[in-house]
C-alpha positions in Angstrom: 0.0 0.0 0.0 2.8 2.3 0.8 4.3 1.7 -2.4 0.8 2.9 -4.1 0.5 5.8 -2.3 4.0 7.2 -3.1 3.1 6.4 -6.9 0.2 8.1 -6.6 2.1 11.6 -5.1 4.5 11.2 -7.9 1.8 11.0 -10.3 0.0 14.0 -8.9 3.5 15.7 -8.2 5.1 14.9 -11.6 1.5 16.4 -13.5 2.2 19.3 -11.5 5.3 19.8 -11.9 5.5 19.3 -15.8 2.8 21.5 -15.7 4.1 24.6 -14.5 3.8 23.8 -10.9 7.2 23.4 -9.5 6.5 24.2 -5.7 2.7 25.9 -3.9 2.1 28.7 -6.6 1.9 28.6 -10.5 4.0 31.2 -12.2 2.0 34.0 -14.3 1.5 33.2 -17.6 2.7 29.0 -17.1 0.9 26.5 -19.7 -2.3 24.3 -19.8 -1.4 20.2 -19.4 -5.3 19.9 -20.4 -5.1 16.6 -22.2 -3.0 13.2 -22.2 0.5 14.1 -23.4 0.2 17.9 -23.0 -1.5 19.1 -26.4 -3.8 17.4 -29.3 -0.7 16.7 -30.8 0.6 14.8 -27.6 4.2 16.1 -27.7 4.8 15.7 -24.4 6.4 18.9 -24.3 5.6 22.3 -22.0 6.9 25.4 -22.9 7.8 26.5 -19.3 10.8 26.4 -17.9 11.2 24.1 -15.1 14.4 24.2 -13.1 16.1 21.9 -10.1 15.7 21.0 -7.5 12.1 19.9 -7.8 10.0 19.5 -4.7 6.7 18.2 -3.8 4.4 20.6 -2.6 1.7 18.0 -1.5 0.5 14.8 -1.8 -3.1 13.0 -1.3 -4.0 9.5 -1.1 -7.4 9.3 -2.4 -8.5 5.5 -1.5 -11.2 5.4 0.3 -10.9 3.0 3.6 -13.0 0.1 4.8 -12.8 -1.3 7.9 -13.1 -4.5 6.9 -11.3 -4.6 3.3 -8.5 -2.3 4.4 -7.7 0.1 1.1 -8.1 -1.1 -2.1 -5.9 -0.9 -4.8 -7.5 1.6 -7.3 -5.1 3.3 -9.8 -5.5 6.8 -11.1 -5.4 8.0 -15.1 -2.9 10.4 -15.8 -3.9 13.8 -15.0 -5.0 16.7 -16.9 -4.1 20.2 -15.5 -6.1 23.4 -16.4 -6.8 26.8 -14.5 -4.9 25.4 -11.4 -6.9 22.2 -11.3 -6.3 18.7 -11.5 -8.7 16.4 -13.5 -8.1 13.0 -12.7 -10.3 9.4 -13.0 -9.9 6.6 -10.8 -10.5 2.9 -11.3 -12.8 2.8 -8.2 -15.5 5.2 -10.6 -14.4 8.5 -9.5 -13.6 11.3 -11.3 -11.8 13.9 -9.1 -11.3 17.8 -9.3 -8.3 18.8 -7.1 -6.6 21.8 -6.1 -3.5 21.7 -7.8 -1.6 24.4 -5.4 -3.0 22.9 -2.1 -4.1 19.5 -3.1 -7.8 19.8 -1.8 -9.8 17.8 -3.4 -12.3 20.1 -4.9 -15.3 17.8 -5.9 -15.3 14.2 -7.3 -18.0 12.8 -9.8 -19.3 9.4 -9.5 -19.3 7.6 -12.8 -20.5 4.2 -11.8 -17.8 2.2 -13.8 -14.1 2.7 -14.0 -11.7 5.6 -15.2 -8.6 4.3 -16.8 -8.3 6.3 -19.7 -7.1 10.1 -19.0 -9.3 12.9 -19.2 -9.1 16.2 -21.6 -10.3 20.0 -20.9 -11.5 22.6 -23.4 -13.2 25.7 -22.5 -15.5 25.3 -19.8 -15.5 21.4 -20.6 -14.0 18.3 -19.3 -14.5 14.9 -21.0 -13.4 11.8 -19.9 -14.8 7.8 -20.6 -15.4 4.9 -18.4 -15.5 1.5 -19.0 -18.8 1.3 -19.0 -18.5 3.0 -22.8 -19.9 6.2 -21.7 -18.2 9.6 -22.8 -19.2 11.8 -20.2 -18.9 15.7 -20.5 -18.5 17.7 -17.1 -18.4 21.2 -16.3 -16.2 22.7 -14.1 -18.2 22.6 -11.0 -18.5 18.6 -12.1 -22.1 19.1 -12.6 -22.6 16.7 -15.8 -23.8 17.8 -19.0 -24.4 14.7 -21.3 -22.8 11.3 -21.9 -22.7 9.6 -25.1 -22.8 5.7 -25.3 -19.9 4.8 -27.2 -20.2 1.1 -27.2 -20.7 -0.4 -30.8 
């Protein structure tokens, strides 16, 4: 479990971080990480300037417990980063909103079926799917404003 919950930082941290994020406050003017890979054209590549030494500037474990199962091993997609927020899906069927500076988790959405796949922001927008085959549309405040049934 320990193990999972220091990947899980270094996930969070490492979105952060290549984000624009390198410590509690993001620099005027730093770039969007809004979908899988950085852009549409998934360079993988930020136009900020990140310099070491890099340091964490939070972390969150996000399992929830049970008293009688202990904590589960959900895994988390790989982040998407927009207007200081984390978007971020979880195998256990939450989608999550989180603070990127503070790491407060913000809201989470309940999507009835597992996140794997990462999520994407544009505009006012964030998508993300579920294995369930639904492509679900959020708004900002994770209120949901349609879902398309992908499945064939």
């Amino acid at each position: 479990m320990k193990k999972y919950v220091l990947r899980l930082a270094a996930l969070i941290a490492a979105g952060a971080v290549l984000a624009g994020c390198g410590g509690v406050k993001f620099p005027a003017g730093s770039s969007e990480w809004s979908s899988f890979m950085h852009d549409d054209a998934r360079t993988n590549l930020s136009p900020d300037k990140v310099s070491p030494p890099l340091d964490s500037a939070w972390t969150k474990d996000l399992s929830a417990f049970n008293l009688f199962k202990g904590y589960p091993k959900y895994q988390l997609s790989s982040p998407a980063l927009s207007n200081g927020v984390l978007y971020v899906g979880s195998t256990d069927s939450s989608f999550y909103a989180i603070d990127a500076s503070k790491g407060k988790v913000l809201w989470s959405f309940d999507a009835h079926a597992p996140l794997e796949a990462p999520p994407a922001v544009a505009g006012d927008n964030v998508y993300f799917g579920s294995s369930d085959g639904y492509l679900r549309c959020v708004d900002r405040s994770g209120k949901l404003l349609w879902k398309f049934a992908a499945l064939s």
